[in-house]
Backbone as a chain_set.jsonl record, in Angstrom:
{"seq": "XXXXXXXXXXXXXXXXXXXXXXXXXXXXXXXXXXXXXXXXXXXXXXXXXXXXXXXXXXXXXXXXXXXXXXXXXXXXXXXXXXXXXXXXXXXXXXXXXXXXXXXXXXXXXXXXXXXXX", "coords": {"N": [[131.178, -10.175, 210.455], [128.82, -12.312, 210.754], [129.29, -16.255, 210.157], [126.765, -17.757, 209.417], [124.777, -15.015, 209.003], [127.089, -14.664, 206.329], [126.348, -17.126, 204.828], [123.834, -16.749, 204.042], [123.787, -14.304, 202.781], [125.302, -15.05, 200.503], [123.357, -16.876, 199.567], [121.509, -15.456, 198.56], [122.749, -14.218, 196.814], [123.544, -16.142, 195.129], [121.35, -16.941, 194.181], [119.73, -14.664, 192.996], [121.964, -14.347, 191.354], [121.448, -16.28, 189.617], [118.593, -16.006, 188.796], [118.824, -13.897, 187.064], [120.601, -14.843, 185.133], [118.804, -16.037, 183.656], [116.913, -14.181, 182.8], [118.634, -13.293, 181.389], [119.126, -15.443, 179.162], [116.502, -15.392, 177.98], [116.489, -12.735, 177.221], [118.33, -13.045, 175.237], [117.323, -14.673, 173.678], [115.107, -14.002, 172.651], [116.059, -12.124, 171.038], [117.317, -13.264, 169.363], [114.837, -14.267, 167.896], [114.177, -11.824, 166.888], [115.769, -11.39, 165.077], [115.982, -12.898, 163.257], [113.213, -13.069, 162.603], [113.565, -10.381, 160.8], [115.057, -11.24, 159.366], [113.706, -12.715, 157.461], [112.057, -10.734, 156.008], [110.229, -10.111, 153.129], [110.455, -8.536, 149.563], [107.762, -6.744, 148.654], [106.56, -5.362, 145.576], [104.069, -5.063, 145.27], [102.787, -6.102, 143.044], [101.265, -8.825, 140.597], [103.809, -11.253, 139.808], [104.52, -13.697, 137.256], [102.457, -16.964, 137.644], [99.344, -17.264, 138.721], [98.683, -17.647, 142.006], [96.85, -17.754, 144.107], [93.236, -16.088, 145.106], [93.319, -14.043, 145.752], [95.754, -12.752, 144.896], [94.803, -13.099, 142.347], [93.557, -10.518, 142.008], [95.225, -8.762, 142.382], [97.258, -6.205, 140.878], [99.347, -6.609, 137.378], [102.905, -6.589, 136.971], [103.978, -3.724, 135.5], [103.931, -2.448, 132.1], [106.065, -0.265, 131.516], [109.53, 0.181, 132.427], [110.174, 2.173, 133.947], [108.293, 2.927, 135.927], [108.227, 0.192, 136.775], [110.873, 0.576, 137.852], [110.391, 2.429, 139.95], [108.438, 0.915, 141.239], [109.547, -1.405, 142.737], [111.984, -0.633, 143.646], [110.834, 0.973, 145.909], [109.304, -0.799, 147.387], [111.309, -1.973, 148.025], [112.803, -0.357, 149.708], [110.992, -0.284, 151.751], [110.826, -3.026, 152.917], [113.651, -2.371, 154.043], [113.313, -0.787, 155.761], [111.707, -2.016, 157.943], [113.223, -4.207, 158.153], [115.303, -3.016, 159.607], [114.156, -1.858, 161.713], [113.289, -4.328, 163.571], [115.863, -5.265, 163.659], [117.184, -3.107, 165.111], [115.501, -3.316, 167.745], [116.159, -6.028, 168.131], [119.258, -5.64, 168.318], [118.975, -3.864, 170.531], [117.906, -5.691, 172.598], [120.151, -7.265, 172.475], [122.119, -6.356, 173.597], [120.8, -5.882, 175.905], [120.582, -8.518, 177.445], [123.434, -9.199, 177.354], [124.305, -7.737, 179.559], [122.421, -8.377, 181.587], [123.856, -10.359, 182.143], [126.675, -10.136, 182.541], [126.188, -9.382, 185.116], [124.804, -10.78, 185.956], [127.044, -12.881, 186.551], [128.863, -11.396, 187.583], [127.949, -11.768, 190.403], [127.336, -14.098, 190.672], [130.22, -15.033, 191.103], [130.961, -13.209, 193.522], [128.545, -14.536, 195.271], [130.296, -16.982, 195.464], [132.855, -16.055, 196.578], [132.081, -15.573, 198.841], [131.555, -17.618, 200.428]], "CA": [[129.909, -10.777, 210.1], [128.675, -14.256, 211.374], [129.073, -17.271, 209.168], [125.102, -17.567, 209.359], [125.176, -14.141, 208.274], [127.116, -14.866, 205.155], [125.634, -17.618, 203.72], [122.325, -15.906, 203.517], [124.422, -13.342, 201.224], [125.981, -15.978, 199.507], [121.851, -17.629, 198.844], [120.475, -14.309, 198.087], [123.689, -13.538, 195.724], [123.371, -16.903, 194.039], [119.583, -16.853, 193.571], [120.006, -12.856, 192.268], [122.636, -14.898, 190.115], [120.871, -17.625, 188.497], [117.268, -15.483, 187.882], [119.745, -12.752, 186.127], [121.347, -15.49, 183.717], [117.409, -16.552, 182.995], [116.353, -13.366, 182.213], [119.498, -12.863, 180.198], [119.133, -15.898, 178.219], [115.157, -15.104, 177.713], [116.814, -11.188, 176.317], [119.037, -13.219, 174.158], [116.575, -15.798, 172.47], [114.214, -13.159, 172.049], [117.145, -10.961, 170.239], [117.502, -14.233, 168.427], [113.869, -14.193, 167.009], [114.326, -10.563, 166.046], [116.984, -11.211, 164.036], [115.653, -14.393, 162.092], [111.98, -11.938, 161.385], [113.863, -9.269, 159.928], [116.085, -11.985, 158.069], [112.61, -13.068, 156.381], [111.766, -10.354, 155.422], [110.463, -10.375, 151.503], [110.313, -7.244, 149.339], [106.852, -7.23, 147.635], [106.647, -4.294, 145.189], [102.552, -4.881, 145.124], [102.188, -6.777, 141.811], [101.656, -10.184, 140.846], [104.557, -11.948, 138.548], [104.105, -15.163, 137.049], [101.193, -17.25, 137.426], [98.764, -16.663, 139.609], [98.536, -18.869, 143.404], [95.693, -17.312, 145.273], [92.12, -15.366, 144.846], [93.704, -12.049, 146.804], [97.02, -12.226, 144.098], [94.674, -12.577, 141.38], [93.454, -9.292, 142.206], [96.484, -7.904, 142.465], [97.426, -5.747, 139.385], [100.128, -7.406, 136.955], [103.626, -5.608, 136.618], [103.453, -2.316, 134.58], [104.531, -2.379, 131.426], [106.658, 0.749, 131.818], [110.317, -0.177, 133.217], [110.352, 3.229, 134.899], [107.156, 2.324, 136.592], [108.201, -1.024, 137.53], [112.134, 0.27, 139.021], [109.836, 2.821, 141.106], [107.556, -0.016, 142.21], [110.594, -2.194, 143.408], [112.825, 0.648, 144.396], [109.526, 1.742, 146.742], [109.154, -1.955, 148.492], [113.166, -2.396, 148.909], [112.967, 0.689, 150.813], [109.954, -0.606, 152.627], [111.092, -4.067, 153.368], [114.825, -1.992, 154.36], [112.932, -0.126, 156.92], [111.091, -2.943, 158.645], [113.992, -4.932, 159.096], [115.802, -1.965, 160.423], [113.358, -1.586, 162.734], [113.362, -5.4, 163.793], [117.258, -5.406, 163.979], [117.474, -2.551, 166.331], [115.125, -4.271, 168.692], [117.072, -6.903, 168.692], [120.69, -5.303, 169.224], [118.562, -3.666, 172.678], [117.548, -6.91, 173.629], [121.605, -8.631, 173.001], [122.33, -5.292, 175.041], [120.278, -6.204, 177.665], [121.451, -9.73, 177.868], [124.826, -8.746, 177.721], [124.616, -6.654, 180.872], [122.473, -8.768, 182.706], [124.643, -11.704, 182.246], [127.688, -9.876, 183.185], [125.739, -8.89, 186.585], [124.847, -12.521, 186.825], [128.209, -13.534, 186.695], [129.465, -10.333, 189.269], [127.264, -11.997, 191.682], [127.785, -15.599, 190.741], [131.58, -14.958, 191.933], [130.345, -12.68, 194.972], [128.545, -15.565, 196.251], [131.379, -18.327, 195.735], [133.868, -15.521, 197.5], [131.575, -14.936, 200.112], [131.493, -18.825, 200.998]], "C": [[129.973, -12.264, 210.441], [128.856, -15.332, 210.387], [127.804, -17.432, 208.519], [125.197, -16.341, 208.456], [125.789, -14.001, 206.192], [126.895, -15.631, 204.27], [124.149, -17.265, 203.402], [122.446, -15.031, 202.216], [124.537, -14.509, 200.171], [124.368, -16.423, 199.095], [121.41, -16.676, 198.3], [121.379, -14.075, 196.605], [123.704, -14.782, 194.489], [122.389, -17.002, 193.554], [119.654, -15.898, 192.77], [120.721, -13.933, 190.84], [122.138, -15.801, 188.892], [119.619, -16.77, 187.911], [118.057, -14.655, 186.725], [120.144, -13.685, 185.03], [119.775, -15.832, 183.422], [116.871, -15.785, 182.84], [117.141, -12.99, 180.733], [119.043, -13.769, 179.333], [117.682, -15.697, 177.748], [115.655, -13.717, 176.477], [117.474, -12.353, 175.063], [118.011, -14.164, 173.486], [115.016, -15.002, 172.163], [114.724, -12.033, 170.974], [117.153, -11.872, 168.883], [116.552, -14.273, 167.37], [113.66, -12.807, 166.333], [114.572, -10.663, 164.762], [116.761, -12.226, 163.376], [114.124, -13.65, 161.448], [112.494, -11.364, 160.422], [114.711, -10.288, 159.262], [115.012, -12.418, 156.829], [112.024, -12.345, 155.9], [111.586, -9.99, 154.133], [110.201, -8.821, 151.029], [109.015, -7.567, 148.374], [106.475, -6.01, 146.836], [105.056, -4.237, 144.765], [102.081, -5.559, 143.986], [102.32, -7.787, 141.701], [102.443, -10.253, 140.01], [104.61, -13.427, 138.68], [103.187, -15.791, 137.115], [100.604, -17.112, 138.661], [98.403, -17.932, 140.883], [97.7, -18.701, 143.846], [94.59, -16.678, 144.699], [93.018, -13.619, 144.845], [94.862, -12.25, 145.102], [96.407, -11.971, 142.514], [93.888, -11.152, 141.032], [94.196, -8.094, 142.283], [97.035, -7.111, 141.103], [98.93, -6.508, 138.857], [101.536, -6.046, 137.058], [103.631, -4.755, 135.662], [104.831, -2.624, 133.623], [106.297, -1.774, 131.283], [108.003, 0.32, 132.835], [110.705, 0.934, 134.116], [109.358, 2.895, 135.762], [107.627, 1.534, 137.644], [109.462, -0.708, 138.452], [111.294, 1.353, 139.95], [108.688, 1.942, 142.206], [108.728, -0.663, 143.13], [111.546, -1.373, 144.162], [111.612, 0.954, 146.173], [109.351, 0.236, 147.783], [111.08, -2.045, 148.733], [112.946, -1.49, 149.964], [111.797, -0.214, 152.274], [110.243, -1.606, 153.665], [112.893, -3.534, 154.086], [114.761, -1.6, 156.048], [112.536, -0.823, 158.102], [111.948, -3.653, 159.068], [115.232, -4.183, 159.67], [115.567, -2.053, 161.97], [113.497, -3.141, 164.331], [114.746, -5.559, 164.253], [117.894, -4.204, 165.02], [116.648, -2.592, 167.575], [116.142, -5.313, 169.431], [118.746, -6.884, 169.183], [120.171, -4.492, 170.715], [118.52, -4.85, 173.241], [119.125, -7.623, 173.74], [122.322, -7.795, 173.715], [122.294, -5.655, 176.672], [121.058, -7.322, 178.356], [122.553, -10.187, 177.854], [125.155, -8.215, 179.091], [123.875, -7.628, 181.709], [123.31, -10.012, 182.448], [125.809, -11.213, 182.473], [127.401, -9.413, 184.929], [125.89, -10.305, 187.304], [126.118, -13.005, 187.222], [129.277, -13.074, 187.683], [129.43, -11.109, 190.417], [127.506, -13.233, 191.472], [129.352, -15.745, 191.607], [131.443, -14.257, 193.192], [130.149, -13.598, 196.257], [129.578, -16.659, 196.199], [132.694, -17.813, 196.777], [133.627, -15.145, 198.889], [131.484, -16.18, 201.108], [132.596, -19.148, 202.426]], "O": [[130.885, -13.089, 210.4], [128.196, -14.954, 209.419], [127.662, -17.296, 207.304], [125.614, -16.467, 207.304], [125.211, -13.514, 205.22], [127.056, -15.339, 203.085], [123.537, -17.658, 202.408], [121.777, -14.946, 201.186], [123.832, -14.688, 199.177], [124.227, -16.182, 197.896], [120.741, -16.963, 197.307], [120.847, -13.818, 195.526], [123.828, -14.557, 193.285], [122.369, -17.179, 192.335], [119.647, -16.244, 191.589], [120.2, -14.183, 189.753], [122.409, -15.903, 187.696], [119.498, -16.742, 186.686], [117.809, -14.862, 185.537], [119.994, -13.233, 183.895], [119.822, -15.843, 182.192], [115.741, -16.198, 182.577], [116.735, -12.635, 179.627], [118.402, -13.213, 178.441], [117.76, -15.991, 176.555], [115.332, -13.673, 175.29], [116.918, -12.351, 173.965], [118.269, -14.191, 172.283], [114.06, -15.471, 171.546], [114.027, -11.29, 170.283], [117.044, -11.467, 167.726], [116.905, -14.309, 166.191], [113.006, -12.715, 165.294], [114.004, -10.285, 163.737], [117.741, -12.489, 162.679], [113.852, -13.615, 160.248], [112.143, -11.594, 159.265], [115.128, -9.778, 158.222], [115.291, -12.468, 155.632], [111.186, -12.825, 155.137], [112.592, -9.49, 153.629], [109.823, -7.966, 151.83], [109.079, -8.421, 147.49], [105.832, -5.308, 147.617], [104.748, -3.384, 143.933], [100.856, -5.631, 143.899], [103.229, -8.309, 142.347], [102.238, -9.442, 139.107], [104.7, -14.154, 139.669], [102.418, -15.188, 136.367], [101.289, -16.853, 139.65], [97.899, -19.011, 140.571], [97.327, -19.773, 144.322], [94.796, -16.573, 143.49], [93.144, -12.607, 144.155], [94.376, -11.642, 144.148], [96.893, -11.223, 141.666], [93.674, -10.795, 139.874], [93.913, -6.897, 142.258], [97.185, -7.907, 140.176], [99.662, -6.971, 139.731], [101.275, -4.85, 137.184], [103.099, -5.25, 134.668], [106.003, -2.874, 133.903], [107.328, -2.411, 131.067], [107.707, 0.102, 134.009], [111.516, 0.708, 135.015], [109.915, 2.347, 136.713], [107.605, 1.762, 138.853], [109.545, -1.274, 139.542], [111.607, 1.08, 141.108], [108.289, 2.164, 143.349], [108.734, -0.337, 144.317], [111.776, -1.597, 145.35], [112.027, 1.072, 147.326], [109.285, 0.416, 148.998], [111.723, -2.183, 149.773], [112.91, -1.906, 151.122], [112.067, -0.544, 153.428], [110.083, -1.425, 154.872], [113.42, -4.465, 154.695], [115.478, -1.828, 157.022], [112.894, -0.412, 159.206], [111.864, -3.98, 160.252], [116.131, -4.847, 160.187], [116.285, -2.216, 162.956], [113.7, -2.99, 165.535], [114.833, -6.05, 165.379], [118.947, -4.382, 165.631], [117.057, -1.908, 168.512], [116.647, -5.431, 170.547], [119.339, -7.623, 169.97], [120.819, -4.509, 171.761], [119.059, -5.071, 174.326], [119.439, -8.338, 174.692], [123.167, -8.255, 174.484], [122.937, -5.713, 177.72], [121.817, -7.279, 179.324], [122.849, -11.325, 178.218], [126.271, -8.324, 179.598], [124.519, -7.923, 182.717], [122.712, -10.836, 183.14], [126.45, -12.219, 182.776], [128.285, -9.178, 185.752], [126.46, -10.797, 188.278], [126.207, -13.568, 188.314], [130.127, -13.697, 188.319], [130.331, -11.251, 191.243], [128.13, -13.646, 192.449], [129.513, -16.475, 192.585], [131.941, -14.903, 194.114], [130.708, -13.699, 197.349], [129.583, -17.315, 197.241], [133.364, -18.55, 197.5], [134.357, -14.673, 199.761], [131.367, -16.012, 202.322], [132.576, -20.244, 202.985]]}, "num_chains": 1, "name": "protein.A"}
């Protein structure tokens, strides 16, 4: 192969290289915001406690007397709020997947083109 020839590889293999690490780091700081949602996630078992902040909360019914009541209200949002950031956190281990793999491609081809020089 011609010299000409291989630095074309070598431009195509470093370009390939550099978009690949900027998609990766895009996968990873989008993995990132996954994983800081599902960290905020609050558990709200539907009732208000304490005094009241808003119009909407004072509408909200007060906690039920009844402590069976109230560990099936709270029991019933843990689960809820368990699920959601489930959901949220296996998003985000696809996305540090992704940007795991393409950033080991990037880096195939980053050395490709420096060996191809």
């Amino acid at each position: 192969m011609s010299k000409h020839g291989r630095r074309n590889e070598m431009n195509y293999l470093s370009f390939a290289s550099v978009v690949l690490a900027i998609f990766g780091l895009i996968a990873g700081l989008c993995a990132a915001y996954q994983w800081l949602k599902a960290s905020k996630i609050e558990v709200d078992p539907g009732f208000r406690s304490g005094s009241v902040r808003s119009a909407a909360e004072a509408m909200m019914p007060g906690e039920p007397g009844d402590s069976l009541t109230s560990t099936m209200y709270w029991t019933t949002a843990n689960m809820v709020a368990f699920t959601q950031s489930a959901h949220l956190n296996a998003i985000a281990a696809r996305l540090t997947a992704l940007a795991v793999f393409v950033g080991g491609i990037s880096s195939v081809l980053g050395v490709l083109g420096s060996y191809l020089r």
